[in-house]
C-alpha positions as CSV (number, residue, x, y, z in Angstrom):
1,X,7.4,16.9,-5.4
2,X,9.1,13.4,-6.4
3,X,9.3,11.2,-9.7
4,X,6.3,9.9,-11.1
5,X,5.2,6.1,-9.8
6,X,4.7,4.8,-13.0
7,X,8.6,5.7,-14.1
8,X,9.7,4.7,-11.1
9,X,8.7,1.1,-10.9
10,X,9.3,0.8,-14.8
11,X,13.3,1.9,-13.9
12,X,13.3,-0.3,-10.7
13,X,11.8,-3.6,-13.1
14,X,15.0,-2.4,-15.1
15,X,17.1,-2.7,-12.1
16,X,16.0,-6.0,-10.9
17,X,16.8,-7.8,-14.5
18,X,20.0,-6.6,-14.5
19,X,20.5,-7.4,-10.6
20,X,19.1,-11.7,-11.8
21,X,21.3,-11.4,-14.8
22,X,24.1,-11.3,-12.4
23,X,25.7,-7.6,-13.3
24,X,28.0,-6.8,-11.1
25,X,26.7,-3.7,-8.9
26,X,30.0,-1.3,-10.0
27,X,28.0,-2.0,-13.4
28,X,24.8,-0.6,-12.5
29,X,24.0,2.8,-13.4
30,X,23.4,5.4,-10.9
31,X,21.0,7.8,-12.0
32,X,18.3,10.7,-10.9
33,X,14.9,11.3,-12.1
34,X,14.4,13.3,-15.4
35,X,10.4,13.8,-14.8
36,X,9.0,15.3,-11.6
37,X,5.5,15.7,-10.1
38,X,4.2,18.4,-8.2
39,X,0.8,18.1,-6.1
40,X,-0.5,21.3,-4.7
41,X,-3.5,21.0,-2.3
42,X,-5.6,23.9,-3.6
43,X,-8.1,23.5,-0.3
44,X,-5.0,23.2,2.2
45,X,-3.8,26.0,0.4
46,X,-6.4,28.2,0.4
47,X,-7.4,27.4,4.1
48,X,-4.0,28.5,5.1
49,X,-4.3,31.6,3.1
50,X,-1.2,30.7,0.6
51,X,-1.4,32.2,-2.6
52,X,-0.9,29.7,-5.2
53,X,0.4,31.6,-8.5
54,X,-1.8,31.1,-11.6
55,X,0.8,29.5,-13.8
56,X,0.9,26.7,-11.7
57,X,-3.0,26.1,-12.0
58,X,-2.7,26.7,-15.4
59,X,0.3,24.4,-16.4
60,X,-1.1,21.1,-14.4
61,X,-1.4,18.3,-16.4
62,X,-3.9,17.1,-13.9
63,X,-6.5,19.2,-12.3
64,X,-8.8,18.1,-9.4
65,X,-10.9,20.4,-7.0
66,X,-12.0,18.5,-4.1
């Protein structure tokens, strides 16, 4: 489970102009990620014999069965 790529490398962009517009670093912000990701290897899973609970299929925004 971690932040998505895409917002990361938008916020650290964000982060390197402030860094060559010479902010001083007690003037960065610290922050943590508002949007997570979770990948669930339905194969691995069932091979192992883990029970992945429905809602989980159900709520994925992406869906791949290989």
């Amino acid at each position: 489970m971690g932040a998505t790529d895409g917002f990361m490398y938008r916020r650290a962009a964000e982060y390197v102009d402030m860094i060559l517009k010479d902010r001083p670093p007690s003037e960065l912000p610290v922050e943590q990620p508002t949007k997570f990701e979770l990948v669930i290897n339905l194969k691995a899973a069932k091979s192992t014999a883990l029970d992945v609970a429905a809602f989980a299929v159900s709520d994925c925004a992406a869906f791949s069965h290989r």
